[in-house]
Every structure is written in structure tokens, then in C-alpha cells.
C-alpha positions in Angstrom: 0.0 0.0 0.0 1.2 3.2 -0.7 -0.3 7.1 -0.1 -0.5 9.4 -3.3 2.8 10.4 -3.1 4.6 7.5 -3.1 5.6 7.2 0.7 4.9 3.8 2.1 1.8 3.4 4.8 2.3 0.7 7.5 5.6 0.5 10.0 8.6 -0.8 8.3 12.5 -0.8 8.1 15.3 -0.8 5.9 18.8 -2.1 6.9 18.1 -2.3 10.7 21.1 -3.8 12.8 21.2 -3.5 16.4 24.2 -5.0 18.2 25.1 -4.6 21.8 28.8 -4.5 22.6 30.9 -7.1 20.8 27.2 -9.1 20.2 25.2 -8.4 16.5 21.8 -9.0 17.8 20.0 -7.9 14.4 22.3 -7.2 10.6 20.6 -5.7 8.2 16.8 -6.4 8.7 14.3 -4.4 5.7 10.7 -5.1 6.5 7.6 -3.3 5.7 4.6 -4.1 7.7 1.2 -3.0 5.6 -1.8 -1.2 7.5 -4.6 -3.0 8.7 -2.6 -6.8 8.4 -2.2 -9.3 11.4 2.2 -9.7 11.4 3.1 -12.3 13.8 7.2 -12.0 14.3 8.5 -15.8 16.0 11.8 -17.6 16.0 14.2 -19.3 18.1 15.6 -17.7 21.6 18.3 -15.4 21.1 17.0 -14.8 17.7 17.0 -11.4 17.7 12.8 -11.2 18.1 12.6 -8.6 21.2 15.6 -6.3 20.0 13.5 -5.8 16.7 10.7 -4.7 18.3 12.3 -2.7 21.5 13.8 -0.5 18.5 9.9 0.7 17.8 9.6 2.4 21.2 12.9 3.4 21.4 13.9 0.8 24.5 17.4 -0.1 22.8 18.3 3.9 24.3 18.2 2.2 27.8 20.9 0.2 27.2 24.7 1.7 27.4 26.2 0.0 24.8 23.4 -0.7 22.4 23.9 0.6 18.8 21.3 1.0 16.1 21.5 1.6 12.4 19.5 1.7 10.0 15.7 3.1 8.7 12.4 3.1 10.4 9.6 4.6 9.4 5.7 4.9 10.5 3.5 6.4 7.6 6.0 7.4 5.2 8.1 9.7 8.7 
């Protein structure tokens, strides 16, 4: 789905990687969630799950040595 001027609608991300110290949690994640769809995101512990979505509400900034890189956007911002 996209608006009239070409900006995507939904959540999404574009070469997320989130690594805490010396341990690459997440390496270049692009995903683009569309509006009104049911996402489910599973995998294996340690898998990275939780440290993709703590970087949506900005949790990672509690964490010292937390690094994040990369594109997120909500409604096209």
C-alpha cells in the first residue's frame, strides 16, 4: 500500500542492525509491515525477536552499549 505520493503506509525498516557490545543482535533487517494486516514475528531464543521490536519504542536507548543503524519509518516519517 502506498499514499498518493509515493511514501509507504504501515511500519517498516530498511537495513536495521542492532548490536550490543561485541554481540550483532540484528544485521541488516528491511521489512515493511502494511496497514490493517495481522504480522506475527516468531523464531528461536536469542533470535533477535525482542531487539526488533524494542527498537519501535525506542527501548534499545536504555541500554549503554546498544547501537542502532538503519531506517524506520511509521506512515511514510
Amino acid at each position: 500500500m502506498d499514499i498518493s505520493d509515493g511514501s509507504p503506509t504501515g511500519i517498516g525498516c530498511r537495513h536495521l542492525s542492532v548490536r550490543y557490545g561485541a554481540h550483532q543482535a540484528l544485521c541488516d533487517v528491511s521489512v515493511t509491515i502494511p496497514v490493517q494486516q495481522i504480522t506475527a514475528v516468531f523464531g528461536p531464543s536469542g533470535c533477535g525477536k525482542s531487539s526488533f521490536l524494542a527498537t519501535w519504542n525506542r527501548l534499545t536507548v536504555l541500554y549503554v552499549h546498544c547501537h542502532v543503524t538503519g531506517e524506520m519509518w511509521l506512515h511514510g516519517e
